[in-house]
C-alpha positions, -999 to 999 in steps of 0.1 A, spaced: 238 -498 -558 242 -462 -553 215 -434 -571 246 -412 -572 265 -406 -600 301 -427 -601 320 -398 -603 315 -365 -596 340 -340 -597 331 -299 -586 355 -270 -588 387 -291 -587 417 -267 -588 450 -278 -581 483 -262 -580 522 -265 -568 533 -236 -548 526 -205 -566 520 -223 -597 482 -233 -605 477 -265 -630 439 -260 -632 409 -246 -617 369 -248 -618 365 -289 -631 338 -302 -634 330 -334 -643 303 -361 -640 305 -399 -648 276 -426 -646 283 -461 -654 285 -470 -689 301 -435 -698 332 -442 -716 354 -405 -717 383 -392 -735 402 -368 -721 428 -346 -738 447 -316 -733 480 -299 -736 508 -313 -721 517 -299 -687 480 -290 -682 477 -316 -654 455 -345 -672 476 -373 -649 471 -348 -615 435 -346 -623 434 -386 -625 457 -390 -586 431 -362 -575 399 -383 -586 420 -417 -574 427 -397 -537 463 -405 -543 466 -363 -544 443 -341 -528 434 -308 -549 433 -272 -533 399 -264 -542 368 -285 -550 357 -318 -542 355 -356 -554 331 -380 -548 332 -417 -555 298 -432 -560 286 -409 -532 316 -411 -511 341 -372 -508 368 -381 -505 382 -354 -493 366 -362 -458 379 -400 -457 415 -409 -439 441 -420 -462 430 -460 -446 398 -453 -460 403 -438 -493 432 -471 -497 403 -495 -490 383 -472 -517 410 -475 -547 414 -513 -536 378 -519 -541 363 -492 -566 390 -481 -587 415 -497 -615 442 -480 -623 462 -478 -653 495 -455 -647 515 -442 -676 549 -453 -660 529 -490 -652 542 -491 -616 550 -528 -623 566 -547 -591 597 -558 -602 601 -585 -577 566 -605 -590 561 -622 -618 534 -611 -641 506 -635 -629 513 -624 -594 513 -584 -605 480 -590 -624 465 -607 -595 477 -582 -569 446 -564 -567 426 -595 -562 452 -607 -532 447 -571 -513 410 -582 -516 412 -614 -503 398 -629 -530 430 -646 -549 416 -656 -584 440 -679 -605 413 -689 -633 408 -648 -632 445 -637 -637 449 -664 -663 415 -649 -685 428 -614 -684 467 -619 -690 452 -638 -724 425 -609 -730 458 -586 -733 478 -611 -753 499 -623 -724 489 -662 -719 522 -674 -719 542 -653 -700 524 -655 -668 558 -664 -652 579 -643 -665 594 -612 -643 591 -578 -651 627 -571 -662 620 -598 -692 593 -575 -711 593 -545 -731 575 -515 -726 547 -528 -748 544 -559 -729 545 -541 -694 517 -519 -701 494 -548 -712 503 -563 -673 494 -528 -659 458 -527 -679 453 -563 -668 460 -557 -634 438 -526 -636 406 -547 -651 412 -576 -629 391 -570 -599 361 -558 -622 365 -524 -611 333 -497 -614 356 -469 -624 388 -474 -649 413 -441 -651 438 -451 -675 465 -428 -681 475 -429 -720 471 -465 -718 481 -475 -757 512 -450 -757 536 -479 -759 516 -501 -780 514 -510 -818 479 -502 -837 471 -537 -835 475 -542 -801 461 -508 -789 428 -514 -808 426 -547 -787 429 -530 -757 406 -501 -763 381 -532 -769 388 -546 -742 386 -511 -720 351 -510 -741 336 -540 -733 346 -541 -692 326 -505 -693 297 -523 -712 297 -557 -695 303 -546 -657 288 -515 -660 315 -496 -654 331 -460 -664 363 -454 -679 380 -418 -683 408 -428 -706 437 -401 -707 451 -397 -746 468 -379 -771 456 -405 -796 429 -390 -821 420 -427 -829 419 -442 -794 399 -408 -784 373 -416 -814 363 -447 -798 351 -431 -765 318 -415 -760 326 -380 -759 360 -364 -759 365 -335 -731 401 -310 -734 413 -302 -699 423 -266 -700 439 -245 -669 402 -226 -665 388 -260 -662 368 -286 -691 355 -281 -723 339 -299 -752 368 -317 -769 346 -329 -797 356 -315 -834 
């Protein structure tokens, strides 16, 4: 295992055109750090996550990855990264319509190689989703479809979790379950989660809250 930290973000500043979204982040995660992080809307909390994910590239600064900039790596090579080190939870799901929801949980697992039925089966019932293993993405509500994008994230026992508001669609009940289960993958696997929120409750469960602001992170504590 690596001595460097999971994450390490330094200077991060992105912008579109003429426009800048934020500048001067900084940011360090080891494993078992479970963050919170808030901020205005429109002040680029889901960029910052595609920037630490290498799905966007910022304009300043560098990521690293358990070591790893990725900012030198081909796009091949940063793929094989997210595939292996990352899950994922988007805000808009990014479900595949045309898989059922065993086979969209599992996904992750496939890309590795490593298909794992009894796997896909323990988290769709972690997120309350036993019995609809078979059904097809057009059959679930919102709720339902963000439970499959958290399973599929958690899946392949990732090292670092970025989940993008990841109880927005759900009921109190059900979001508490999931912010256990986000909880207890960061515990068990020693892993990190940076969980994306408006919630003051879900952001209460996380280790430290930090507010994204354009001139970079702050203390988000009260």
């Amino acid at each position: 295992m690596s001595a460097a930290p999971l994450l390490r973000l330094h200077g991060l500043a992105k912008r579109y055109g003429d426009q800048p979204v934020f500048s001067q982040v900084d940011l360090t995660l080891e494993r078992g750090d479970f963050v919170a992080l808030a901020g205005e809307s429109g002040v680029g909390k889901s960029t910052l996550l595609n920037c630490i994910a290498g799905l966007d590239l910022p304009d300043a600064g560098e990521v690293w990855l358990d070591g790893v900039a990725l900012a030198r790596q081909t796009e091949p090579e940063r793929a094989k990264l997210r595939r292996e080190r990352l899950g994922f939870v988007f805000q808009a799901f990014h479900v595949l319509p045309h898989l059922n929801v065993a086979d969209n949980v599992g996904l992750p697992l496939l890309l590795q190689g490593r298909p794992d039925a009894a796997r896909v089966a323990e988290m769709l019932s972690a997120v309350g989703l036993a019995a609809m293993a078979q059904r097809m993405p057009s059959q679930l509500s919102g709720g339902q479809l963000q439970r499959v994008a958290i399973a599929r994230a958690l899946v392949h026992r990732p090292p670092l979790i970025l989940a993008d508001e990841p109880t927005g669609n759900l009921d109190p009940a059900t979001a508490g379950l999931i912010l256990d289960l986000l909880q207890q993958q960061v515990r068990a696997q020693g892993a990190a989660c940076l969980l994306v929120t408006h919630s003051r409750s879900a952001a209460d469960r996380a280790d430290r809250t930090l507010l994204l602001t354009a001139q970079g992170m702050v203390d988000g504590s009260r």
